[in-house]
N, CA, C and O atoms as a printed pandas DataFrame, in Angstrom:
     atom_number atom_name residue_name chain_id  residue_number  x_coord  y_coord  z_coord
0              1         N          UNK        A               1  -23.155    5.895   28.567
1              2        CA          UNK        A               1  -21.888    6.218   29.180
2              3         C          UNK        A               1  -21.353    7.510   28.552
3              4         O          UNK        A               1  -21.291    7.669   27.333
4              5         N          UNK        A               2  -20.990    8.376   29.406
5              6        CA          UNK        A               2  -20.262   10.050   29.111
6              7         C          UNK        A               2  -18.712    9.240   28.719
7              8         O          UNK        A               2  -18.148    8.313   29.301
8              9         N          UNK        A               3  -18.386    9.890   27.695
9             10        CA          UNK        A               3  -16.994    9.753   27.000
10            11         C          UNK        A               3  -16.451   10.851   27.689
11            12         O          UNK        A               3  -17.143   11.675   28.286
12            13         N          UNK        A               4  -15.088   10.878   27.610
13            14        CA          UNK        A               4  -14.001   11.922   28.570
14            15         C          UNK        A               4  -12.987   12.064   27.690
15            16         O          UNK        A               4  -12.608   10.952   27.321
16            17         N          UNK        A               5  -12.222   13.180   27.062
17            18        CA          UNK        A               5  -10.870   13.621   26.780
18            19         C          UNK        A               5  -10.423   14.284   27.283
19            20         O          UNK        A               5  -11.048   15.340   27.383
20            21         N          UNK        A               6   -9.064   14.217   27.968
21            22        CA          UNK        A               6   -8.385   14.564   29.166
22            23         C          UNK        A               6   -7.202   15.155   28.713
23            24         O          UNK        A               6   -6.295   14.487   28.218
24            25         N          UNK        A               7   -7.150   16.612   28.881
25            26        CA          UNK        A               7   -5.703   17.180   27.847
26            27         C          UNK        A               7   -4.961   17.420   29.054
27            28         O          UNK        A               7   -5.761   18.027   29.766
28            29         N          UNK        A               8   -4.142   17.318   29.535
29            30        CA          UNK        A               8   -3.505   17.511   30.714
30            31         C          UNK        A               8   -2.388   18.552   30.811
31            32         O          UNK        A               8   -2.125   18.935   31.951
32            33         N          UNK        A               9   -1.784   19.001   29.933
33            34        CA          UNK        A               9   -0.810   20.288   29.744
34            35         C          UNK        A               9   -0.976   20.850   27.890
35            36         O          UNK        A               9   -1.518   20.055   27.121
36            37         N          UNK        A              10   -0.496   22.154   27.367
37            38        CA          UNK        A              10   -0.188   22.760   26.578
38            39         C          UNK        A              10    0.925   22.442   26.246
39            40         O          UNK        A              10    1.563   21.789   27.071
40            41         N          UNK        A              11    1.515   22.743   25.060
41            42        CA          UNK        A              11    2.974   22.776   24.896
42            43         C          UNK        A              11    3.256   24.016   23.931
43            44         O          UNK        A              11    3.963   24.070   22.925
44            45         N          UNK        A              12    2.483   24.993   24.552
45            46        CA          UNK        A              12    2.887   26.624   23.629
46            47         C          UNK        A              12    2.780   27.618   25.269
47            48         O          UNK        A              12    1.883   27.747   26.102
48            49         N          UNK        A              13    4.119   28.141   25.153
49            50        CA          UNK        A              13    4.437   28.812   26.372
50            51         C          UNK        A              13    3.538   30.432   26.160
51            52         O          UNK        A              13    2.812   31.056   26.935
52            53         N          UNK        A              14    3.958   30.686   24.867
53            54        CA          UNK        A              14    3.376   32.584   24.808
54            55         C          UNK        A              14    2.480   32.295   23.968
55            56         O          UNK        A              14    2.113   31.183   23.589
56            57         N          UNK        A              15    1.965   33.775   23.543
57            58        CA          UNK        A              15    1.092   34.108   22.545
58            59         C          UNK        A              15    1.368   35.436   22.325
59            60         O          UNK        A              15    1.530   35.931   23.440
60            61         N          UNK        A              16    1.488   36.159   21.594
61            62        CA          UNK        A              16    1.452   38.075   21.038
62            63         C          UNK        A              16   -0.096   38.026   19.750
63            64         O          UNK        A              16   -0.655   38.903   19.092
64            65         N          UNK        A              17   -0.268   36.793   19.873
65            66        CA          UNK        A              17   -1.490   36.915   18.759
66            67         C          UNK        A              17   -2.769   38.024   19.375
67            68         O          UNK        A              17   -2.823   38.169   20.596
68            69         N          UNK        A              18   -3.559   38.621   18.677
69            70        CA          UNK        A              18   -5.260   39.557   19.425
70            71         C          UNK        A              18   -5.970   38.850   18.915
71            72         O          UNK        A              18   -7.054   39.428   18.830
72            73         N          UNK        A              19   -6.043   37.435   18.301
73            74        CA          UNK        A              19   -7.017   36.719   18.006
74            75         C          UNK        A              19   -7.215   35.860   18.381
75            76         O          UNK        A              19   -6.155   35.247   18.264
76            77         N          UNK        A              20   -8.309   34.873   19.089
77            78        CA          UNK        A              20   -7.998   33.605   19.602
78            79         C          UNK        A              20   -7.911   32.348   18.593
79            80         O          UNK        A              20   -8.615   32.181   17.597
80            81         N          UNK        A              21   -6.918   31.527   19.060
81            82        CA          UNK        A              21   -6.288   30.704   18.422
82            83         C          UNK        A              21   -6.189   29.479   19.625
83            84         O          UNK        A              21   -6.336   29.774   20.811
84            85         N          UNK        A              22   -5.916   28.026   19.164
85            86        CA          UNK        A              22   -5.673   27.189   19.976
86            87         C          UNK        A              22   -4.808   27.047   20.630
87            88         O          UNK        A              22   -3.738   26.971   20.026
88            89         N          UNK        A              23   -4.744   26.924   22.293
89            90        CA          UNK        A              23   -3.131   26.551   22.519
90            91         C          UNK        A              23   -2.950   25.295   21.717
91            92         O          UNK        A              23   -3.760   24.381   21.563
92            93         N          UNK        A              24   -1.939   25.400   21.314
93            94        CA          UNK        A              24   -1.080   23.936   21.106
94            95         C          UNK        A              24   -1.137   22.978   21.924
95            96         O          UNK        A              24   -0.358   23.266   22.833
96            97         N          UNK        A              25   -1.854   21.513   22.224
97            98        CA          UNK        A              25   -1.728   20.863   22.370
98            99         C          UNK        A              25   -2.900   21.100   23.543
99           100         O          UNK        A              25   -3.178   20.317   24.451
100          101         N          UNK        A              26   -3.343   22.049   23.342
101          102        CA          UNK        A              26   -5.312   22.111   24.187
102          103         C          UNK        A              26   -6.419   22.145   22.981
103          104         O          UNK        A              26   -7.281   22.974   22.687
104          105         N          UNK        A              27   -6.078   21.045   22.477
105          106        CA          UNK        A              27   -7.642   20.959   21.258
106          107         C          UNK        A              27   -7.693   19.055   20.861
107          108         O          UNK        A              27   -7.015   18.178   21.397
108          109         N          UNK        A              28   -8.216   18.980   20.312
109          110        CA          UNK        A              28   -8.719   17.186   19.886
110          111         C          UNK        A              28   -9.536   17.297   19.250
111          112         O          UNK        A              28  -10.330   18.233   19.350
112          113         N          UNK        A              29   -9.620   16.295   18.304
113          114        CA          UNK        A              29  -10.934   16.106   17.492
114          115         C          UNK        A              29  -11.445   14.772   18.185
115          116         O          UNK        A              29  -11.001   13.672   18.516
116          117         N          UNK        A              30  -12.722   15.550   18.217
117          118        CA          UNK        A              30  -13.588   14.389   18.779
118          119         C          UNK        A              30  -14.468   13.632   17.706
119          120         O          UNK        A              30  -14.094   14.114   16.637
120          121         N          UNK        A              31  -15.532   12.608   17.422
121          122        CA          UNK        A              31  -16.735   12.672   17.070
122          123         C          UNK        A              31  -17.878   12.194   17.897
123          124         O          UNK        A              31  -17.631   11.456   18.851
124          125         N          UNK        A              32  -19.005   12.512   17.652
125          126        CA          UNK        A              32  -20.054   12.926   18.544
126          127         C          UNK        A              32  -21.109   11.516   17.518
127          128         O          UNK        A              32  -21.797   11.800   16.538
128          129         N          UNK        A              33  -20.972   10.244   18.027
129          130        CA          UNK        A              33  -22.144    9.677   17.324
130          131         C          UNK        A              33  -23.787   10.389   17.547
131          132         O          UNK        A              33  -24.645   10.161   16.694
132          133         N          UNK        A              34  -23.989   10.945   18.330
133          134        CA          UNK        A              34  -25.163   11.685   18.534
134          135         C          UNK        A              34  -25.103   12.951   19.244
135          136         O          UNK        A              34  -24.595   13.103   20.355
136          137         N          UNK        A              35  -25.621   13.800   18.576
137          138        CA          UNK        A              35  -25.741   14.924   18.783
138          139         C          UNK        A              35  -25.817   15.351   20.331
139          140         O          UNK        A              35  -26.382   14.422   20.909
140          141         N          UNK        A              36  -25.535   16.221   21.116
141          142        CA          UNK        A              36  -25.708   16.921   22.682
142          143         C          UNK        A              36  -24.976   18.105   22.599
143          144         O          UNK        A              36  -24.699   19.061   21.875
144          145         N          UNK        A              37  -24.715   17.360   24.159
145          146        CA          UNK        A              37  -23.471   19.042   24.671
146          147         C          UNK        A              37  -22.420   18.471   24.949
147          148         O          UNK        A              37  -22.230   17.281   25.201
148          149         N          UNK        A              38  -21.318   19.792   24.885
149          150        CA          UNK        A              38  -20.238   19.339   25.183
150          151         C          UNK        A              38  -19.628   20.131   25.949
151          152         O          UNK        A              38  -19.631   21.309   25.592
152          153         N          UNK        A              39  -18.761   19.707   27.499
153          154        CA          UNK        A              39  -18.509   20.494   28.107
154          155         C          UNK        A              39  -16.949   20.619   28.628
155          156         O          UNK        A              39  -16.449   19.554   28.991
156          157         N          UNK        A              40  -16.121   21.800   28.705
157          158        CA          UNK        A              40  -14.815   22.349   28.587
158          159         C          UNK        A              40  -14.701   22.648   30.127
159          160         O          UNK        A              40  -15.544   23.286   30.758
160          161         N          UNK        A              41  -13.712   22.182   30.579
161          162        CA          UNK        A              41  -13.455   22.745   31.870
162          163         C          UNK        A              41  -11.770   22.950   31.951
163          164         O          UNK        A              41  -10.976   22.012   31.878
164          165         N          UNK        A              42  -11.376   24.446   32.128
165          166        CA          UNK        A              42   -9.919   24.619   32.328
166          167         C          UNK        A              42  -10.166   25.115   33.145
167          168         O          UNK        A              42  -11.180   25.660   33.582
168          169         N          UNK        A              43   -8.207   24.807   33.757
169          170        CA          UNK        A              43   -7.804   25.653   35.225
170          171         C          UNK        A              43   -6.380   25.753   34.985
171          172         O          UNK        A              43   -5.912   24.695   34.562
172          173         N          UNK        A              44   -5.324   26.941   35.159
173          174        CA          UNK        A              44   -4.319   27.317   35.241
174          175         C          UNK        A              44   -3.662   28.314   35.451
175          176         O          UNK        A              44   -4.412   29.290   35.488
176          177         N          UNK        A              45   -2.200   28.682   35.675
177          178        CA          UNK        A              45   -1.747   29.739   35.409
178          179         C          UNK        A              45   -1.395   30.602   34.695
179          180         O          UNK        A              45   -0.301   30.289   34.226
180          181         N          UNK        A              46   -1.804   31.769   34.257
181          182        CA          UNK        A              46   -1.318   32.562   33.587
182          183         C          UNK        A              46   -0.384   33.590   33.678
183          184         O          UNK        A              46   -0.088   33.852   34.844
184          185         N          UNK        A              47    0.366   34.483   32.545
185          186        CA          UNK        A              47    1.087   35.676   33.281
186          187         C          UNK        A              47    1.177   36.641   31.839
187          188         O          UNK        A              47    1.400   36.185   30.717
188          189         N          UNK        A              48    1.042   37.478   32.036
189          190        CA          UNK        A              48    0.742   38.837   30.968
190          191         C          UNK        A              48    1.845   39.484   31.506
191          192         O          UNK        A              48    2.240   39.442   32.671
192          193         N          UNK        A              49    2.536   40.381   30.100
193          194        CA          UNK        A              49    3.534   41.203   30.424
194          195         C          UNK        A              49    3.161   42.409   29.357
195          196         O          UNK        A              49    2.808   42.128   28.211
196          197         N          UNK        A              50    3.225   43.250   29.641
197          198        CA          UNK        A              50    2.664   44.699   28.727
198          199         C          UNK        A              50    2.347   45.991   29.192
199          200         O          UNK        A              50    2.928   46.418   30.189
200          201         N          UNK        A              51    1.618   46.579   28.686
201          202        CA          UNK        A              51    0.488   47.848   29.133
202          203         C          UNK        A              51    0.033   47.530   30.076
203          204         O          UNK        A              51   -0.102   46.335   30.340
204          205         N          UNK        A              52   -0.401   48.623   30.992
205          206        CA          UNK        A              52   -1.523   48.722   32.081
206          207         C          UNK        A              52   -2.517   48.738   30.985
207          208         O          UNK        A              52   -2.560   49.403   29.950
208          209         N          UNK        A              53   -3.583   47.522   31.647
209          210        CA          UNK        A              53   -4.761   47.940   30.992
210          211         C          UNK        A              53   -5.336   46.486   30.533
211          212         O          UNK        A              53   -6.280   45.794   30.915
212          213         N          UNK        A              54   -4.166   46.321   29.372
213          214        CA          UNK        A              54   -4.843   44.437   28.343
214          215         C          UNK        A              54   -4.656   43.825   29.406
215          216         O          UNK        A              54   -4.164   44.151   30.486
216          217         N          UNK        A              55   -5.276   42.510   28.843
217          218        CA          UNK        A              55   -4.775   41.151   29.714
218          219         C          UNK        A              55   -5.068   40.282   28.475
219          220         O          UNK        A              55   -5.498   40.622   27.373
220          221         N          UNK        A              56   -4.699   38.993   28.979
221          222        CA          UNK        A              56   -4.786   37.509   28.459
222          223         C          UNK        A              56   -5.719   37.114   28.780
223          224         O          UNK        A              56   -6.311   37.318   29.839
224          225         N          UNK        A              57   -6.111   36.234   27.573
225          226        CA          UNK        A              57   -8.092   36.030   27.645
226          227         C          UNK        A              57   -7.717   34.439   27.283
227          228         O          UNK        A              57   -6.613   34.089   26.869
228          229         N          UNK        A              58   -8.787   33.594   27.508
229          230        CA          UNK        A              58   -8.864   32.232   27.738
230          231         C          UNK        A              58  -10.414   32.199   26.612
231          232         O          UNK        A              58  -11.196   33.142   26.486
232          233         N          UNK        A              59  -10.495   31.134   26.064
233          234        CA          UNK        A              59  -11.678   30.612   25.824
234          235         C          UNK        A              59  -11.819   29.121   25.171
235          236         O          UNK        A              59  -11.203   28.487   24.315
236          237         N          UNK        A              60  -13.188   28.840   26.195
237          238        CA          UNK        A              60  -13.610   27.107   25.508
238          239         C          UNK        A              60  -13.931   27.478   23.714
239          240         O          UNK        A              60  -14.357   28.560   23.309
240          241         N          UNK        A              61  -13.676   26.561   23.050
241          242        CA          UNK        A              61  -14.358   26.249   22.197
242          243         C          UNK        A              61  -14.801   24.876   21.163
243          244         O          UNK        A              61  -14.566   23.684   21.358
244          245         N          UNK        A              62  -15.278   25.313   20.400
245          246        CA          UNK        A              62  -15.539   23.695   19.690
246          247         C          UNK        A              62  -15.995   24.270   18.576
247          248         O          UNK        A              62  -17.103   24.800   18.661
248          249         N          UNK        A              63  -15.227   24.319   17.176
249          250        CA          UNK        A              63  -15.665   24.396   15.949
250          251         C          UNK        A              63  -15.502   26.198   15.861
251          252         O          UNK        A              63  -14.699   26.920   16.452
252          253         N          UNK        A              64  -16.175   26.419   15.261
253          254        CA          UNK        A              64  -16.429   27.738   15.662
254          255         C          UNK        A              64  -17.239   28.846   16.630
255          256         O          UNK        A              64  -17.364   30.070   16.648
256          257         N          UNK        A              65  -17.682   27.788   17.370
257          258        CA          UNK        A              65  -18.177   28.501   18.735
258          259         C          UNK        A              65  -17.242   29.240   19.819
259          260         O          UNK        A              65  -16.404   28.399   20.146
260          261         N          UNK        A              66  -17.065   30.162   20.360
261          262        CA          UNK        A              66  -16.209   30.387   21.730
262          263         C          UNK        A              66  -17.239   31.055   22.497
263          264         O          UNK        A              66  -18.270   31.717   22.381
264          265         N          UNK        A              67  -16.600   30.649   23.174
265          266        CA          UNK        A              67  -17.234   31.118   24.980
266          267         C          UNK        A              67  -16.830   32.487   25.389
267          268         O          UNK        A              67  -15.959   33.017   24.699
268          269         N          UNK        A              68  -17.171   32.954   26.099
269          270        CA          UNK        A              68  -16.742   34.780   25.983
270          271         C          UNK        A              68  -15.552   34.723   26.886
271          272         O          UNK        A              68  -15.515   34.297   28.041
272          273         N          UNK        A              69  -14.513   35.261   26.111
273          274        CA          UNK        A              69  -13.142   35.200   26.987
274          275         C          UNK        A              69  -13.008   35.119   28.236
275          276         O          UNK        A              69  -13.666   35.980   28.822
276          277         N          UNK        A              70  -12.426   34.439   28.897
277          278        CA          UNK        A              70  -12.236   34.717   30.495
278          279         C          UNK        A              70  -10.838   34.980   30.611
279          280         O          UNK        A              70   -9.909   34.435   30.014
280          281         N          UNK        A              71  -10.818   35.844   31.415
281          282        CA          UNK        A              71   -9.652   37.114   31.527
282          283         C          UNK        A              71   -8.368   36.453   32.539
283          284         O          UNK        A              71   -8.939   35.456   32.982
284          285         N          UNK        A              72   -7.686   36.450   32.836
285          286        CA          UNK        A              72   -6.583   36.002   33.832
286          287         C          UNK        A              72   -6.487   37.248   34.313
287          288         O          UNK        A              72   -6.697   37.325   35.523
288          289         N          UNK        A              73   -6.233   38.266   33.750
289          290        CA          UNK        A              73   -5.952   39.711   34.665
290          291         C          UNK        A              73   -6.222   40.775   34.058
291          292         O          UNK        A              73   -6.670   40.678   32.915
292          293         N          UNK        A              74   -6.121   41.448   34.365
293          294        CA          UNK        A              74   -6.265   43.489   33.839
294          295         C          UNK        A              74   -5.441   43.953   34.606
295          296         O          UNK        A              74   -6.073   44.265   35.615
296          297         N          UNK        A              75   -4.406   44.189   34.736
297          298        CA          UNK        A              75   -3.289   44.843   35.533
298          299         C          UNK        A              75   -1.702   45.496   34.881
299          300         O          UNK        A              75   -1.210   45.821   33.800
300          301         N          UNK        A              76   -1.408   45.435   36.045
301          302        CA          UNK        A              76    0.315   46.120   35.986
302          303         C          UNK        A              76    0.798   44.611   34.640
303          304         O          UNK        A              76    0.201   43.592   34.293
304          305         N          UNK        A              77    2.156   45.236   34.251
305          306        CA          UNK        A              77    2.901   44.666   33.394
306          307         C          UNK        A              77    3.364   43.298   34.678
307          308         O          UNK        A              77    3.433   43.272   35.907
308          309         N          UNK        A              78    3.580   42.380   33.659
309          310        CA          UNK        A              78    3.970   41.234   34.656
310          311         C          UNK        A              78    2.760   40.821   36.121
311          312         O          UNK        A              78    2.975   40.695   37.327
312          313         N          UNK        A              79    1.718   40.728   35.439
313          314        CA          UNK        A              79    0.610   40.355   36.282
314          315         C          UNK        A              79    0.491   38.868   36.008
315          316         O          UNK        A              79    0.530   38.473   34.842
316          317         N          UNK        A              80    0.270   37.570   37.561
317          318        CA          UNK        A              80    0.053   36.882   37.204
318          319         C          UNK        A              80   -1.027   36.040   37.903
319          320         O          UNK        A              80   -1.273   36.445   39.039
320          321         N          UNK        A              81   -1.623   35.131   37.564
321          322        CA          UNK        A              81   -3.066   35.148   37.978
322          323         C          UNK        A              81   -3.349   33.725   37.655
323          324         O          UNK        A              81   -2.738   33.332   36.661
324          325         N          UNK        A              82   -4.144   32.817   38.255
325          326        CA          UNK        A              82   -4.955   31.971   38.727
326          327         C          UNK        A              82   -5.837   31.812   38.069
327          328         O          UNK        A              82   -6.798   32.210   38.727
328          329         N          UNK        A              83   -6.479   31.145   36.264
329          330        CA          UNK        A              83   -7.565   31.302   36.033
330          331         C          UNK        A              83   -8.445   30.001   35.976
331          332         O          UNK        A              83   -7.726   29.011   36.113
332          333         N          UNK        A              84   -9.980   29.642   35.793
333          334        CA          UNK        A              84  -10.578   28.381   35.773
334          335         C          UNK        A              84  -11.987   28.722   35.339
335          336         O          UNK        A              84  -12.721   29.607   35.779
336          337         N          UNK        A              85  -12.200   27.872   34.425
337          338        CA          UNK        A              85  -13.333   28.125   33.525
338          339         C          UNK        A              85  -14.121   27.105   33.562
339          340         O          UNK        A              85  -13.327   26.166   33.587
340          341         N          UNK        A              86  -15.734   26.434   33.593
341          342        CA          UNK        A              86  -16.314   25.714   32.335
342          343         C          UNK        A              86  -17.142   25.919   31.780
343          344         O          UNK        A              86  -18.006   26.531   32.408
344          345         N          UNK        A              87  -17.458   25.600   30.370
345          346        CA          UNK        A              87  -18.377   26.306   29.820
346          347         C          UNK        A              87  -18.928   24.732   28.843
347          348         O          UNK        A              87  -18.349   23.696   28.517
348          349         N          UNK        A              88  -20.239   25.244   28.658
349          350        CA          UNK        A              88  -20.997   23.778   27.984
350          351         C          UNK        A              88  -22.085   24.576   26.913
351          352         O          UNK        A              88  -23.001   25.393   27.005
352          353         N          UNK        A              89  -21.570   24.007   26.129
353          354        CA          UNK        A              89  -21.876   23.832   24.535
354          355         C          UNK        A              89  -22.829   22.839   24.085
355          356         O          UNK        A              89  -22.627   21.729   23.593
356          357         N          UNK        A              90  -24.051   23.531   24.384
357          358        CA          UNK        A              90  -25.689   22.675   24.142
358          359         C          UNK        A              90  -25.633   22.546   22.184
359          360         O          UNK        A              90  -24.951   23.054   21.294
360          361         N          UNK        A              91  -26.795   21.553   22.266
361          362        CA          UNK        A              91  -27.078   21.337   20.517
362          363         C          UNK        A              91  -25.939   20.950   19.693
363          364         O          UNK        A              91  -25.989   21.448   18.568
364          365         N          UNK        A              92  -24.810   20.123   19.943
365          366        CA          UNK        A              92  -24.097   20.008   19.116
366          367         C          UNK        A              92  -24.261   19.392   18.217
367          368         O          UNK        A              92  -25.040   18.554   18.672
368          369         N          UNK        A              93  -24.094   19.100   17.049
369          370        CA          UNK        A              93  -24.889   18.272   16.259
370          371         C          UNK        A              93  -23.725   17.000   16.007
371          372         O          UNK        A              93  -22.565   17.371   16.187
372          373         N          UNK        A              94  -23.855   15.953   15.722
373          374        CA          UNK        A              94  -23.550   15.190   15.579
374          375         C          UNK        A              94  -22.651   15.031   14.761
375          376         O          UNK        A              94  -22.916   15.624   13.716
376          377         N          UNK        A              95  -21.253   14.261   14.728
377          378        CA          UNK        A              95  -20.305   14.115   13.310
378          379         C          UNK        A              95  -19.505   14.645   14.098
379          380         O          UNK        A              95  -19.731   14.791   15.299
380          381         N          UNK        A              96  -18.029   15.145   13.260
381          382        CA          UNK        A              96  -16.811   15.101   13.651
382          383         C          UNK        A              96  -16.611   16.581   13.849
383          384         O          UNK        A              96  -17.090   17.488   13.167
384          385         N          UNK        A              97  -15.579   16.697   15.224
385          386        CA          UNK        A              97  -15.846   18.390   15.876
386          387         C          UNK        A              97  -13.834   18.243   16.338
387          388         O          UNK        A              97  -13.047   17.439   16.839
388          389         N          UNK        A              98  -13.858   19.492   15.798
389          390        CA          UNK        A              98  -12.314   20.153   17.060
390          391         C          UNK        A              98  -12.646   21.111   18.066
391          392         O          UNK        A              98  -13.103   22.238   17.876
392          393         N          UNK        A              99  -12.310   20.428   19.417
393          394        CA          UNK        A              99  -12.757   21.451   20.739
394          395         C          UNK        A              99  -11.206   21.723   21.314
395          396         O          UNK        A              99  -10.141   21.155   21.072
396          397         N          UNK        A             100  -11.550   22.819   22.161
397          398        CA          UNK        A             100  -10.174   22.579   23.215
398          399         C          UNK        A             100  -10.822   24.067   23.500
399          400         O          UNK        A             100  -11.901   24.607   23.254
400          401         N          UNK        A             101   -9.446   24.487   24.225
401          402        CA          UNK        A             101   -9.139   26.201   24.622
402          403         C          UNK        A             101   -8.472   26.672   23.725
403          404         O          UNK        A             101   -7.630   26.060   23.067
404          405         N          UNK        A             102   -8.981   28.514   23.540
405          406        CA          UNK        A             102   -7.950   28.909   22.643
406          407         C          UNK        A             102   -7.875   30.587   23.779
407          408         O          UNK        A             102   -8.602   30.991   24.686
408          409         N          UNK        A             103   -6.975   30.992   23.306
409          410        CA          UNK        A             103   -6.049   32.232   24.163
410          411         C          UNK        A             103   -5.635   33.572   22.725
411          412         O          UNK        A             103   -5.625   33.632   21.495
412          413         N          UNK        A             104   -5.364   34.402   23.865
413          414        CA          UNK        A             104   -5.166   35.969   23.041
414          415         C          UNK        A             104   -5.042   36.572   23.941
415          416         O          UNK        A             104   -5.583   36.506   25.044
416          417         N          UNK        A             105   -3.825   37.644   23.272
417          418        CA          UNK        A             105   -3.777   39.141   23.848
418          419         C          UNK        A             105   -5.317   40.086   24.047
419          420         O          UNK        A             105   -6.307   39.490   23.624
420          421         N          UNK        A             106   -5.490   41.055   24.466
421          422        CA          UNK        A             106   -6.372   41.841   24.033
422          423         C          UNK        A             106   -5.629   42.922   23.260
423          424         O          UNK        A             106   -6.284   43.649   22.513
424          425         N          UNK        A             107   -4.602   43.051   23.353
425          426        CA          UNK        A             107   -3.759   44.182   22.530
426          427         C          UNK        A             107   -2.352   43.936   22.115
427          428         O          UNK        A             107   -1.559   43.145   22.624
428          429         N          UNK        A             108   -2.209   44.561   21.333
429          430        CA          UNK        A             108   -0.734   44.516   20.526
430          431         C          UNK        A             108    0.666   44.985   21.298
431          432         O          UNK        A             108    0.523   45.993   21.990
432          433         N          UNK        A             109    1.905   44.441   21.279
433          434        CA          UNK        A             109    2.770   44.863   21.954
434          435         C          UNK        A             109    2.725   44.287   22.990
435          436         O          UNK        A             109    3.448   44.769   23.862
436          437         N          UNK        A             110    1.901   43.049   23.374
437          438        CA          UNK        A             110    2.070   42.815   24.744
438          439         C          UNK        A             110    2.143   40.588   24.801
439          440         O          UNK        A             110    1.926   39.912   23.796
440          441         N          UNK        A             111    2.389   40.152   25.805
441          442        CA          UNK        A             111    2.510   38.978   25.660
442          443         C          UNK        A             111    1.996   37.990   26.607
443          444         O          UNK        A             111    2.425   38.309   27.716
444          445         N          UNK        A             112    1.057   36.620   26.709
445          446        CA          UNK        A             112    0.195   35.707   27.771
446          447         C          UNK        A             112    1.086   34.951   27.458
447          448         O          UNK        A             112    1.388   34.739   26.284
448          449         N          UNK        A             113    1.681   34.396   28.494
449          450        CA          UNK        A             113    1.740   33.378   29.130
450          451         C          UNK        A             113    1.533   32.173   29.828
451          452         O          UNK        A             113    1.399   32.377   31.034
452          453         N          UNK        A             114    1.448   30.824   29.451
453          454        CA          UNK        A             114    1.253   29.571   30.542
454          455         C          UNK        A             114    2.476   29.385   31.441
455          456         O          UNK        A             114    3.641   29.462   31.053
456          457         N          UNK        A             115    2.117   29.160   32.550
457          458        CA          UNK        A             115    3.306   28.560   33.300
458          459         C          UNK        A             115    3.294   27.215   33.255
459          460         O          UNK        A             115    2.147   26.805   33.431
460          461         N          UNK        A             116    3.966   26.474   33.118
461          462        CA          UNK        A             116    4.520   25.383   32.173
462          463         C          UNK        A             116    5.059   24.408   33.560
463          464         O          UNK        A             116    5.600   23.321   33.358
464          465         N          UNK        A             117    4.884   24.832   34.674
465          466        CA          UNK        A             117    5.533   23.463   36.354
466          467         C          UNK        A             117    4.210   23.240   37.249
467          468         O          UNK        A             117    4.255   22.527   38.251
């Protein structure tokens, strides 16, 4: 039987961080009695306010693995966008893991957004 953890909202509205970090309340510790894969599936809204140019980046992860950012936008200031990801994380080894999504600016001075309704 496939086990399921089901995060159903965030509870961190922004970010100004350029590093990825967890949303708040998109991560869990799991443990894995036997080793596999593990697989991340998000979908939501985002909204970036800044420079032409950055955007807000999304990524699965688990431990120290991430998935290569997925972007919500590259646009005008106040761009907002539709994003949905999954990504699966082969070979995990077995024992106790923190997964979720984590998020970032690509640049400084600027701010991502969840829409939160």
């Amino acid at each position: 039987m496939e086990r399921v953890v089901t995060l159903t909202r965030g509870n961190q509205e922004s970010t100004t961080l350029t590093s990825f970090n967890y949303i708040n309340g998109m991560s869990a510790n799991l443990s894995l009695r036997w080793g596999g894969a593990v697989q991340i599936t998000m979908r939501g809204i985002a909204t970036y306010s800044g420079a032409v140019g950055p955007s807000v980046q999304f990524a699965a992860a688990i431990d120290a693995q991430e998935s290569v950012g997925h972007v919500s936008g590259n646009a005008n200031a106040d761009y907002r966008g539709f994003f949905s990801f999954t990504h699966l994380f082969d070979n995990i080894a077995a024992g106790n893991h923190t997964a979720g999504v984590k998020w970032r600016v690509s640049s400084g001075d600027t701010t991502g957004n969840l829409r939160g309704d």
